[in-house]
VOPAGU-2260 file (C-alpha; in pm, 1 decimal, decimal comma):
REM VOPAGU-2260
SITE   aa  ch    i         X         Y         Z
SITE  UNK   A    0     722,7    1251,4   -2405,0
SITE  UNK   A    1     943,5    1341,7   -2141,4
SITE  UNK   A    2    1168,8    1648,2   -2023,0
SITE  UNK   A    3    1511,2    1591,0   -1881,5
SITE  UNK   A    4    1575,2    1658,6   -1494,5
SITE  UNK   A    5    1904,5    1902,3   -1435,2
SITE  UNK   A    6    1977,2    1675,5   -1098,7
SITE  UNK   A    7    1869,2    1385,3    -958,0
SITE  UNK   A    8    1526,4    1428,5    -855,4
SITE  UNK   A    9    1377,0    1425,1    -488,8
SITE  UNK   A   10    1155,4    1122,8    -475,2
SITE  UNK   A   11     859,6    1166,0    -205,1
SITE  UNK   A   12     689,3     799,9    -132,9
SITE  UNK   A   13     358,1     919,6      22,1
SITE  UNK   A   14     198,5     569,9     152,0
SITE  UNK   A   15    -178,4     604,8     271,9
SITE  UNK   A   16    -270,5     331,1     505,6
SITE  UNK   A   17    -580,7     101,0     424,8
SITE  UNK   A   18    -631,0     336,6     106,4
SITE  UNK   A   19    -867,6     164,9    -125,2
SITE  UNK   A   20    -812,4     138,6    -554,6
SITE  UNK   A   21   -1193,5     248,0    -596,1
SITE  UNK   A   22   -1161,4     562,2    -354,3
SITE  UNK   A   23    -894,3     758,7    -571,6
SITE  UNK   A   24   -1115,6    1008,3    -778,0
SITE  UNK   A   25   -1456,2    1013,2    -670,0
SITE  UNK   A   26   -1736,5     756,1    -464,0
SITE  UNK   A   27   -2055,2     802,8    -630,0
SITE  UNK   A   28   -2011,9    1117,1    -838,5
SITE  UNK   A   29   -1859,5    1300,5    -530,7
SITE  UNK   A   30   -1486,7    1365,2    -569,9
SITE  UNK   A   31   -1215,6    1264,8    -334,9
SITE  UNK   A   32    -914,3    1394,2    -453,1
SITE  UNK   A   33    -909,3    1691,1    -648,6
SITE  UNK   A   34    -590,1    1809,4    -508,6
SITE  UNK   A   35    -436,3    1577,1    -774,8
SITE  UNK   A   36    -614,1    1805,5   -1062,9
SITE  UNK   A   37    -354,0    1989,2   -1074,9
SITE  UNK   A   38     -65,1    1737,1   -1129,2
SITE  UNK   A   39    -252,9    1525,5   -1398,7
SITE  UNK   A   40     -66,9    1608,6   -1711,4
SITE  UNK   A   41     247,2    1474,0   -1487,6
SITE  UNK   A   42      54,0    1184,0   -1332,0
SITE  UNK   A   43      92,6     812,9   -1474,6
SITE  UNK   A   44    -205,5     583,0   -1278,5
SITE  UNK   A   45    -147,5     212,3   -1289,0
SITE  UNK   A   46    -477,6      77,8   -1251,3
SITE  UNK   A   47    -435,6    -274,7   -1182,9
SITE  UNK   A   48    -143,0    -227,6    -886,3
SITE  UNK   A   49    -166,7    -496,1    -590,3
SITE  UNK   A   50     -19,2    -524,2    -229,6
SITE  UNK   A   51     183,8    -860,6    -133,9
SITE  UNK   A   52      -6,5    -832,4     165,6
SITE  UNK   A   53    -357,0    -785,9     379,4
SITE  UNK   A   54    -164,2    -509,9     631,7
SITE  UNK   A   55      74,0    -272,2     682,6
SITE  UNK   A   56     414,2    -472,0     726,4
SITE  UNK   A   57     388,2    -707,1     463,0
SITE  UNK   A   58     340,3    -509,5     176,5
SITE  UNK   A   59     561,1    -209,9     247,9
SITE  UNK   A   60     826,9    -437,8     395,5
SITE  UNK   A   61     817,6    -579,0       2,1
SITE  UNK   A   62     842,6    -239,0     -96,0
SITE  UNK   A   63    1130,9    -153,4      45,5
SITE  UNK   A   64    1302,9    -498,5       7,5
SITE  UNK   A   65    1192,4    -592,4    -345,7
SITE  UNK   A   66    1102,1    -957,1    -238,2
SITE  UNK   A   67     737,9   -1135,6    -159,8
SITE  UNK   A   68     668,8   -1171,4     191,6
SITE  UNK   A   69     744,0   -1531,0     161,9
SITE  UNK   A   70    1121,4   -1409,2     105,6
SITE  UNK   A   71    1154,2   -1130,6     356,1
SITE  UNK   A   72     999,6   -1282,9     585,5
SITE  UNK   A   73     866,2    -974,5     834,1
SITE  UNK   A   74     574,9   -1162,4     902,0
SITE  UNK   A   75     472,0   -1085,8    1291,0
SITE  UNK   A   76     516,6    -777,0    1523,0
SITE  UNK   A   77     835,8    -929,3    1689,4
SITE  UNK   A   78     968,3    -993,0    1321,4
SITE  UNK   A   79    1268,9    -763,7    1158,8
SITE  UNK   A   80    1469,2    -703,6     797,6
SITE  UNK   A   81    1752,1    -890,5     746,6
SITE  UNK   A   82    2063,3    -664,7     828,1
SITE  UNK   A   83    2246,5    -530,8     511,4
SITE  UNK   A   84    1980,9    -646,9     315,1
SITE  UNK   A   85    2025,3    -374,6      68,2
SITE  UNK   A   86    1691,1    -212,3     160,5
SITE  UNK   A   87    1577,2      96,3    -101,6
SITE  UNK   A   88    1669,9     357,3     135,1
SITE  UNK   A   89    2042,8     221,1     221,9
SITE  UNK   A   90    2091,4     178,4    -198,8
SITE  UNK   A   91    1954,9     541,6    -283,9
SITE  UNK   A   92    2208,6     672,6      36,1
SITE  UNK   A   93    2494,9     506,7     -90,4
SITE  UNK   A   94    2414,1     652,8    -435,7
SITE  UNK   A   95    2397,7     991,7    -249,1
SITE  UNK   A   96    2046,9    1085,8    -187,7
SITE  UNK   A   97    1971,8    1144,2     198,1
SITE  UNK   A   98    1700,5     924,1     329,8
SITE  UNK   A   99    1593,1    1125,3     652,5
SITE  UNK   A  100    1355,7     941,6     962,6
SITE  UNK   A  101     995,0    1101,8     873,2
SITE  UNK   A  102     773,1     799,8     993,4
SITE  UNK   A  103     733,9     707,4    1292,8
SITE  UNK   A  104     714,5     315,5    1162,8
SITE  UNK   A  105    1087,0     374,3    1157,8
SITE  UNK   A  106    1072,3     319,5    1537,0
SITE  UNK   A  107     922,3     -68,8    1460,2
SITE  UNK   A  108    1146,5    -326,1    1447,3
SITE  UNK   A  109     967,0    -440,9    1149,5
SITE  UNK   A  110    1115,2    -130,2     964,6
SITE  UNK   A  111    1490,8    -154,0    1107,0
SITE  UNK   A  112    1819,1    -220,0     868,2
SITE  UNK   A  113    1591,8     -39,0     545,5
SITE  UNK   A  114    1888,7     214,9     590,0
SITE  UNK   A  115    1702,6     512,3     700,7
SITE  UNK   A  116    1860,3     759,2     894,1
SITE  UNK   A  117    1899,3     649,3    1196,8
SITE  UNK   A  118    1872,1     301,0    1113,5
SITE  UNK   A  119    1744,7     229,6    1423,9
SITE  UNK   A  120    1555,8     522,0    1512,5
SITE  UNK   A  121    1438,4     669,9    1846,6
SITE  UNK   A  122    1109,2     698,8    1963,2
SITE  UNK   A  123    1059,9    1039,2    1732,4
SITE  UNK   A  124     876,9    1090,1    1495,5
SITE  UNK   A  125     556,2     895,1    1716,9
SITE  UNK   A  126     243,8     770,3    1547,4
SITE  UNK   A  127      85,9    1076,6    1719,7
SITE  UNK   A  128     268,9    1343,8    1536,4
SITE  UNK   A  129      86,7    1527,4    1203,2
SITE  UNK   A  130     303,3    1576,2     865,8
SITE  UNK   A  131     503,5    1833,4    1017,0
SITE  UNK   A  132     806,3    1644,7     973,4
SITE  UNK   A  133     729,2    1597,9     612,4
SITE  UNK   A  134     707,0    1994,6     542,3
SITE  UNK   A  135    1050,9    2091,7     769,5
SITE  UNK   A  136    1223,4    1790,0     493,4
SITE  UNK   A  137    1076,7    1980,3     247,9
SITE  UNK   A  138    1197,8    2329,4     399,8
SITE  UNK   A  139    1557,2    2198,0     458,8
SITE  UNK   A  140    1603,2    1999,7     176,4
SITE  UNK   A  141    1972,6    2136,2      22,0
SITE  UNK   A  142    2112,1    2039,2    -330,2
SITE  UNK   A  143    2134,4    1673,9    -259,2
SITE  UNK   A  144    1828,9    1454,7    -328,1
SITE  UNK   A  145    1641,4    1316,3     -80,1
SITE  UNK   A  146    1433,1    1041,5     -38,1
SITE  UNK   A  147    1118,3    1122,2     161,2
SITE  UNK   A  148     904,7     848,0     301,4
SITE  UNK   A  149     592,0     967,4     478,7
SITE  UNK   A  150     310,2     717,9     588,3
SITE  UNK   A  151     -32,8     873,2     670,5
SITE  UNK   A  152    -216,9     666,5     842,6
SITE  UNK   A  153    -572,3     843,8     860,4
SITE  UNK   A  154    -747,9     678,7     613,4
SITE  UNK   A  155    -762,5     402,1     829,5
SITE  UNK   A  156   -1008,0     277,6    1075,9
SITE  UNK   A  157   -1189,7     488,1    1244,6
SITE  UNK   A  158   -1353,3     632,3     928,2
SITE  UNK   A  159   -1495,3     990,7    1065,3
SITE  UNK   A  160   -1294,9    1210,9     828,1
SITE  UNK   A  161   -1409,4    1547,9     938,0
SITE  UNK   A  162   -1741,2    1722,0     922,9
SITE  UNK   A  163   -1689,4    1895,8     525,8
SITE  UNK   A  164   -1564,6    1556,8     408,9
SITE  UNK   A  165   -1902,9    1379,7     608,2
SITE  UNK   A  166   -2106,8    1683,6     527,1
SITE  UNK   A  167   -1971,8    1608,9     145,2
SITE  UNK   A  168   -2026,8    1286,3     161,9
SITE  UNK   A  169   -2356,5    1312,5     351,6
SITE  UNK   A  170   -2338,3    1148,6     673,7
SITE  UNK   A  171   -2343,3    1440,2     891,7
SITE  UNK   A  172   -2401,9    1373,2    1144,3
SITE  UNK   A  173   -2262,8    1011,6    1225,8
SITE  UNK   A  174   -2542,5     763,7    1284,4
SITE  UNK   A  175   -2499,8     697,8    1707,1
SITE  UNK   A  176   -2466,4     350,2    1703,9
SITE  UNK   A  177   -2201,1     359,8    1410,9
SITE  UNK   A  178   -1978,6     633,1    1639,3
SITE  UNK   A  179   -1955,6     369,4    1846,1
SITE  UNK   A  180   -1784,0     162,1    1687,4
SITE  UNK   A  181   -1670,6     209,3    1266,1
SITE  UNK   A  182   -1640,5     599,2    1327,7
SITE  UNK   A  183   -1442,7     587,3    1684,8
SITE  UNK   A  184   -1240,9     242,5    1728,3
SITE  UNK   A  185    -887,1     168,5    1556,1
SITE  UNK   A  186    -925,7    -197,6    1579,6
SITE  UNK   A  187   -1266,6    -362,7    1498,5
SITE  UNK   A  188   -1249,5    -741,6    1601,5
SITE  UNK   A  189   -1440,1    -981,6    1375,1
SITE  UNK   A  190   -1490,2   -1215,9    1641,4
SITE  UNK   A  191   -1608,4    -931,9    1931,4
SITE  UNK   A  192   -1809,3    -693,1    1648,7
SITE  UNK   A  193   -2137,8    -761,5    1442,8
SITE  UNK   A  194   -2222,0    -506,4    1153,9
SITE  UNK   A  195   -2532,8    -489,0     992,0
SITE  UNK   A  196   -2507,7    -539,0     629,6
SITE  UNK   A  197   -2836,9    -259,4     618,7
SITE  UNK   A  198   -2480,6     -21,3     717,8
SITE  UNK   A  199   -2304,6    -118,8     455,1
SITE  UNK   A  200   -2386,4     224,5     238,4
SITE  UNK   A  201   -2296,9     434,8     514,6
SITE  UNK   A  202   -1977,4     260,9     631,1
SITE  UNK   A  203   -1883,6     296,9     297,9
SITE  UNK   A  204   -1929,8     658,9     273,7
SITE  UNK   A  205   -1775,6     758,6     657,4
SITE  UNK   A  206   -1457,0     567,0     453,8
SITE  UNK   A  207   -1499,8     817,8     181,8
SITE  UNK   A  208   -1498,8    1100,4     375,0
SITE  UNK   A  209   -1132,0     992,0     577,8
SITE  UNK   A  210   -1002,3     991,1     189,6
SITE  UNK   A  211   -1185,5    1309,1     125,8
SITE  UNK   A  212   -1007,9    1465,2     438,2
SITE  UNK   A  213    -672,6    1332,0     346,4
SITE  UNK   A  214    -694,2    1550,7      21,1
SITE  UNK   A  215    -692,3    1865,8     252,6
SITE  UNK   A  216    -342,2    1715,7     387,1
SITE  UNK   A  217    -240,8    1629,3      32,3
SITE  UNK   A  218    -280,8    1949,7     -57,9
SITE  UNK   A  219     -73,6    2092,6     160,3
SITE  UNK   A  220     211,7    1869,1      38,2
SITE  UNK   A  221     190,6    2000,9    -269,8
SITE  UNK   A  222     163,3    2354,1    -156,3
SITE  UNK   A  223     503,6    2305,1      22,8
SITE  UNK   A  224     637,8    2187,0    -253,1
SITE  UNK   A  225     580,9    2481,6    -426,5
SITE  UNK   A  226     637,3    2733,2    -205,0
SITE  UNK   A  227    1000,7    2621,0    -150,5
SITE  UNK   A  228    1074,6    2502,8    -557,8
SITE  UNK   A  229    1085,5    2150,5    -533,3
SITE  UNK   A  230     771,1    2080,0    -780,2
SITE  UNK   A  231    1011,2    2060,2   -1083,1
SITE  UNK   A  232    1247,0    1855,9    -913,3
SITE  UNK   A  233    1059,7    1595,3    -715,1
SITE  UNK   A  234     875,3    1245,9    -774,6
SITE  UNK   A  235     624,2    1131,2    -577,0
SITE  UNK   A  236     496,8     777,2    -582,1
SITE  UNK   A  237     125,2     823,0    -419,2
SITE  UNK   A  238      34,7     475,4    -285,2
SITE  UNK   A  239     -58,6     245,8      27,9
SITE  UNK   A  240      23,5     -50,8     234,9
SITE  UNK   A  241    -303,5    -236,8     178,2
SITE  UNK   A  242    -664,3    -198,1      52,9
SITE  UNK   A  243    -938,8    -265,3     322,9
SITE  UNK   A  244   -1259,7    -473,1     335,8
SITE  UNK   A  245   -1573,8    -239,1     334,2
SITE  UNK   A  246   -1873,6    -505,9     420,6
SITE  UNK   A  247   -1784,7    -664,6     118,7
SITE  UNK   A  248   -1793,0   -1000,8     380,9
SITE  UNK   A  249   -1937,1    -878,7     682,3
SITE  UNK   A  250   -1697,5    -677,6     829,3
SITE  UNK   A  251   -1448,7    -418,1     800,4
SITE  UNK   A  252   -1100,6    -355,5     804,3
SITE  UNK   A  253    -793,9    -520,7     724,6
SITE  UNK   A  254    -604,5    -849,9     907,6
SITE  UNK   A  255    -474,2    -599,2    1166,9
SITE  UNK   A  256    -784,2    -407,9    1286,9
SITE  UNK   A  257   -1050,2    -722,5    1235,7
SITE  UNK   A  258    -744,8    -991,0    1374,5
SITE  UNK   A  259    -903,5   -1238,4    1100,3
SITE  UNK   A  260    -657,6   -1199,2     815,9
SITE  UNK   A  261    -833,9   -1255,1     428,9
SITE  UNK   A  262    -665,9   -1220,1      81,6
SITE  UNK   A  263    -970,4   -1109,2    -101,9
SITE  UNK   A  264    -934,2    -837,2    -399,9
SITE  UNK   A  265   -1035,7    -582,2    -171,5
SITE  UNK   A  266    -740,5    -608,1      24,6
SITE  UNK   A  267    -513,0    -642,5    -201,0
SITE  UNK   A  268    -575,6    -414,4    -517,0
SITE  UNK   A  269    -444,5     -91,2    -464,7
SITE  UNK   A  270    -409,8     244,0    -581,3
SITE  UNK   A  271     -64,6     334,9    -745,7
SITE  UNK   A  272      24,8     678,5    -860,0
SITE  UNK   A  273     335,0     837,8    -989,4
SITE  UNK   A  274     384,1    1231,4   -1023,7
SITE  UNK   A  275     692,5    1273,3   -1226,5
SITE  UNK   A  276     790,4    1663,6   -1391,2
SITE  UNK   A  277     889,0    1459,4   -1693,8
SITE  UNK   A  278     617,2    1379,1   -1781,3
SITE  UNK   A  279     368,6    1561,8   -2015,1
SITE  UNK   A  280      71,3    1408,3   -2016,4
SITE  UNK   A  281    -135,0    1186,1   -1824,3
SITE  UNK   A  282    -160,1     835,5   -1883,4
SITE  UNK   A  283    -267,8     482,2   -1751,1
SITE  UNK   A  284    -111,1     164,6   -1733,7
SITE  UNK   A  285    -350,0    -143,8   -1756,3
SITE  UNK   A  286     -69,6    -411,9   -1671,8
SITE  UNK   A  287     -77,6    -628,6   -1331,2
SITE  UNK   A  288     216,1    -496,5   -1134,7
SITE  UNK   A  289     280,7    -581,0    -775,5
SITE  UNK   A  290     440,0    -389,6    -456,9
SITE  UNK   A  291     767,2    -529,2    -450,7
SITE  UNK   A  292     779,0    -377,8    -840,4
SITE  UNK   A  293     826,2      -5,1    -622,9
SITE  UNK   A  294    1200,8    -125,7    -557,1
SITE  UNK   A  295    1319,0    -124,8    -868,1
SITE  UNK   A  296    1056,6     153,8    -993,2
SITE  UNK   A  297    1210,9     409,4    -757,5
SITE  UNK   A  298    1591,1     325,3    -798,2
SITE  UNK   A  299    1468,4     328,0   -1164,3
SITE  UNK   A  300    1327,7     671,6   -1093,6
SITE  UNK   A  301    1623,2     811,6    -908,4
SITE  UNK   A  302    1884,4     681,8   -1189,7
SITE  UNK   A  303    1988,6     407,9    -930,8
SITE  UNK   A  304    2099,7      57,9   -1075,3
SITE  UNK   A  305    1839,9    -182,8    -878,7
SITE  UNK   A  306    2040,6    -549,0    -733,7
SITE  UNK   A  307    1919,9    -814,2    -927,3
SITE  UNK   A  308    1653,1    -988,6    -847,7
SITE  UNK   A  309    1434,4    -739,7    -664,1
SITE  UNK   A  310    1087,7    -718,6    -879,1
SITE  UNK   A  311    1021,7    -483,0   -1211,3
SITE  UNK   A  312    1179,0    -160,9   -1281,4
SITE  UNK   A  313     832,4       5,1   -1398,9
SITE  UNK   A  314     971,4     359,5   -1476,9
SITE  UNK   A  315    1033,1     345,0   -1878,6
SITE  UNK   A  316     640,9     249,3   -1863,3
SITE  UNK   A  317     624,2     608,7   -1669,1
SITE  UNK   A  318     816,8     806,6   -1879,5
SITE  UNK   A  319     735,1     613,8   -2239,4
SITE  UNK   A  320     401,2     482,3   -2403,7
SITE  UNK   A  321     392,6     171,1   -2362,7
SITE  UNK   A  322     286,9    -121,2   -2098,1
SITE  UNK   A  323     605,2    -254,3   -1900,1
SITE  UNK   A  324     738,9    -555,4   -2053,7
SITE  UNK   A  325     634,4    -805,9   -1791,2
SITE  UNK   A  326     441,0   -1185,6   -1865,6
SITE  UNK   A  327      40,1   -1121,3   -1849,5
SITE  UNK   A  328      81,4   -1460,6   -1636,5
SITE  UNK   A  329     295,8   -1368,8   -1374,4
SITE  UNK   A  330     189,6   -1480,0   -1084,5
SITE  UNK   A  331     184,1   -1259,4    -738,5
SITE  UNK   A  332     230,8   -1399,1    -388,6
SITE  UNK   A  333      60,1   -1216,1     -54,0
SITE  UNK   A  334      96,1   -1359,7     283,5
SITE  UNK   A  335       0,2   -1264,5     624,5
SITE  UNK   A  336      27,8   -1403,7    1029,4
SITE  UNK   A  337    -374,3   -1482,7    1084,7
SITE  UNK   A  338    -407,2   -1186,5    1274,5
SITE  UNK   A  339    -182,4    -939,8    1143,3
SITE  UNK   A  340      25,1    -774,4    1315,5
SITE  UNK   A  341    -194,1    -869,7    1644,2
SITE  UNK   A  342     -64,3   -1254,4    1583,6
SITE  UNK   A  343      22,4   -1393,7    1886,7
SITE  UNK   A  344     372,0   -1634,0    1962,0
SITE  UNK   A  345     107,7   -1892,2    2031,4
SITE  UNK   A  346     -50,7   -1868,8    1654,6
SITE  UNK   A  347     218,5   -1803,8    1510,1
SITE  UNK   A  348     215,6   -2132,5    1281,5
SITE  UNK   A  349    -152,7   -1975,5    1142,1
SITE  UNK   A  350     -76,7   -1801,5     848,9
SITE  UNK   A  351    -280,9   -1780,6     530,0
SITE  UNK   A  352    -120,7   -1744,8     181,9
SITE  UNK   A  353    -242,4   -1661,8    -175,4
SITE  UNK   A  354     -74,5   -1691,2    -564,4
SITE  UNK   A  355    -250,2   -1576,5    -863,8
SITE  UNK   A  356    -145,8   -1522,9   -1242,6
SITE  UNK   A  357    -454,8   -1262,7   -1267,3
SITE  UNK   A  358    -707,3   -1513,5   -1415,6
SITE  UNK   A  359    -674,4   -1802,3   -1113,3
SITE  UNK   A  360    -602,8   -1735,8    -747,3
SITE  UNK   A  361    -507,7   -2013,3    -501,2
SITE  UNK   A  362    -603,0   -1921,4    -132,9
SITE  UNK   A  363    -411,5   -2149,3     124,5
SITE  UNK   A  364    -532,4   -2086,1     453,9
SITE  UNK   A  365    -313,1   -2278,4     755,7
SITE  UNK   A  366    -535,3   -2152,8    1067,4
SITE  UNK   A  367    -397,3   -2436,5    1322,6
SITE  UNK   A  368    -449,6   -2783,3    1233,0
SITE  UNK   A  369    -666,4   -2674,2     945,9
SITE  UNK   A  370    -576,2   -2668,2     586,1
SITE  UNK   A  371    -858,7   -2495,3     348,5
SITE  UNK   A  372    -698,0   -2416,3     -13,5
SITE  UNK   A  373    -974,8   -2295,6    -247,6
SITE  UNK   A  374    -929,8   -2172,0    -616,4
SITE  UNK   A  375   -1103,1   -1879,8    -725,5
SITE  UNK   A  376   -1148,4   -1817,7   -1107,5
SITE  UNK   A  377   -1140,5   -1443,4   -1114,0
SITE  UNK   A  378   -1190,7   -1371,8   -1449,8
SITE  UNK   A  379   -1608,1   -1578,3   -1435,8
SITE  UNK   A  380   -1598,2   -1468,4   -1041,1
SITE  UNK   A  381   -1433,0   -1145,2    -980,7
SITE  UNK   A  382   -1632,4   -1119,3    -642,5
SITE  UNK   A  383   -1481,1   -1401,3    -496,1
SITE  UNK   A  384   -1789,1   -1570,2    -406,6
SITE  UNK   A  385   -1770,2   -1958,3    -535,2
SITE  UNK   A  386   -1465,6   -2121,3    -446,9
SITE  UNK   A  387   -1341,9   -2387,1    -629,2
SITE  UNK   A  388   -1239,7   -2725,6    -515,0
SITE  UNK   A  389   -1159,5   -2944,8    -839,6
SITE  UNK   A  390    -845,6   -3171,0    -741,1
SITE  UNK   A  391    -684,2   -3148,3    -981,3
SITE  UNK   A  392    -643,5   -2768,7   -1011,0
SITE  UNK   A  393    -610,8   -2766,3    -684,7
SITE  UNK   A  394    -279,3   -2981,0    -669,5
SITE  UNK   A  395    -139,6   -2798,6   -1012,3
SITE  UNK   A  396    -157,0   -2486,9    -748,6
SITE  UNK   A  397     -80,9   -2620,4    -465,5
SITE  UNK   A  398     238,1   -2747,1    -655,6
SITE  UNK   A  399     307,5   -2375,5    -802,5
SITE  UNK   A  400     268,7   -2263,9    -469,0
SITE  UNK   A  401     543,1   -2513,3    -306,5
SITE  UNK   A  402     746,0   -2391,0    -614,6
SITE  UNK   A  403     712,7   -2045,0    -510,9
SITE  UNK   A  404     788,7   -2084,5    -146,8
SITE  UNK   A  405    1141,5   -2249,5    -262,9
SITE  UNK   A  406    1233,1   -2008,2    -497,1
């Protein structure tokens, strides 16, 4: 059941970098998030979310564009939108919201011609400011809607989170040879770094206790909010760019920080949240939805007509009872450069690719003159751990893949 806005709502996209699906409510009986207690009767959780790619660009890039990364084609740090592609924040301004600069990714050509304001944005906000610029939008926001993105990025590596969230979690103090590197360094080489796998427990709770700190921050958002009487006007979409690897193969990190890129589950399910005042009570969608859906699901959100084209309007699902009406087969596409956004011009022909339809996932990995595609039956081998190399599977993938590519 729903209640009708009076206006257009505010729509807040919150995206928390290298924020994990299983580290939304709790790790081990110890919550993470309890800030978001008090928005559950408006909060609709879709549990089976994924990114269309292993870092940041990728999958938010598809986000704001509506198309796979094979379409968009932002691929590298050199790489840039399309002009008048019709990115989300140039369609909600020309249906009259106001789509101010809040993140300082706005100052990466990767980002430019999404029709934020400036399009092309000088060097402020930096990557070094704190969510101030989030709570002045939220202070100045006037009677038309805005659309506020704001990308945290302090979930990601180094995971320290501060001493109540490691005190919390219980690894206060950090271990000294782990402050070396996991609790102190934003970009942890595969190739330069060794973790011990006797770690793993710990690494996994120091990651716990960034998300645990980031519900002190997300509590303040929601304080603003309030305090200036936007709760019962705004939407916020709570999600990330990309899910992280936490020893589940050695290592840490995502293609960016570990400059080995990997389209395991890990890095690609996601945590997907949407806070809506219409909505009276909380509920979960089980249905495999992708990044590129959020195009459509925000216009959706806002009242916007979405192009054609751009991925799956998800918002009746929010504000009705039922599943969207998508094909349980549909299959998903990620991508990334082999080392992220670190790629080099000299690699950058080594580039790794994945489809899946939820059951089967075909893994094409292109690093130089190799070529390595493995099936993975996910449904008999969720973990990833025995690829599959029957022919002919292989080639009726390798075929859907081609197939995708051209379409």
């Amino acid at each position: 059941m729903t209640a009708p806005l009076p206006t257009p709502p505010h729509i807040l996209l919150l995206t928390i970098d290298a924020w994990r699906a299983d580290f939304v409510s709790e790790y081990k009986g110890i919550p993470l998030l309890p800030s978001l207690a008090r928005v559950a009767d408006r909060t609709v959780r879709f549990a089976n979310a994924y990114a269309n790619g292993p870092w940041t660009t990728p999958g938010l890039v598809s986000l704001f564009t509506g198309q796979s990364p094979l379409h968009h084609g932002v691929h590298f740090a050199w790489s840039q939108p399309r002009p008048n592609g019709r990115g989300l924040a140039q369609v909600l301004q020309d249906a009259g919201y106001r789509a101010p600069n809040l993140s300082y990714l706005n100052g990466v050509e990767n980002y430019w011609h999404l029709g934020f304001e400036p399009r092309e944005t000088p060097a402020r906000p930096t990557d070094a400011d704190d969510d101030r610029v989030l709570l002045e939008a939220f202070a100045t926001a006037g009677d038309a809607p805005c659309f506020w993105w704001f990308h945290d990025k302090w979930v990601h590596l180094p995971y320290v989170g501060d001493e109540p969230a490691r005190r919390a979690l219980g690894v206060e103090p950090v271990p000294a040879h782990l402050a070396e590197t996991v609790a102190d360094l934003f970009v942890l080489e595969r190739h330069r770094y060794t973790l011990d796998p006797a770690d793993s427990e710990v690494i996994r709770r120091l990651y716990a206790a960034n998300v645990r700190a980031l519900d002190r921050r997300l509590a303040r958002w929601l304080d603003a909010l309030e305090a200036h009487g936007l709760q019962d006007r705004t939407v916020i979409v709570l999600t990330t760019d990309h899910g992280e690897e936490l020893m589940e193969r050695g290592h840490v990190g995502h293609a960016s920080t570990a400059e080995h890129a990997t389209l395991f589950e890990e890095q690609l399910r996601i945590p997907l949240l949407v806070i809506d005042p219409r909505v009276r009570a909380p509920r979960t969608v089980q249905t495999r939805v992708q990044q590129l859906d959020l195009y459509a699901t925000v216009l959706g959100l806002a009242g916007v007509p979405a192009p054609p084209h751009r991925g799956v309007d998800l918002s009746p699902c929010v504000w009705g009872e039922g599943e969207p009406s998508v094909a349980p087969d549909r299959l998903f596409l990620s991508h990334s450069a082999r080392r992220g956004y670190r790629t080099p011009e000299a690699e950058r022909t080594h580039q790794i690719t994945a489809v899946s339809d939820g059951r089967w996932k075909l893994v094409d990995a292109r690093y130089g003159d190799g070529f390595d595609p493995v099936l993975y039956d996910l449904q008999a081998d969720p973990g990833e751990r025995h690829p599959l190399r029957d022919r002919a599977l292989l080639g009726e993938w390798l075929q859907r893949l081609a197939q995708a590519w051209a379409g």
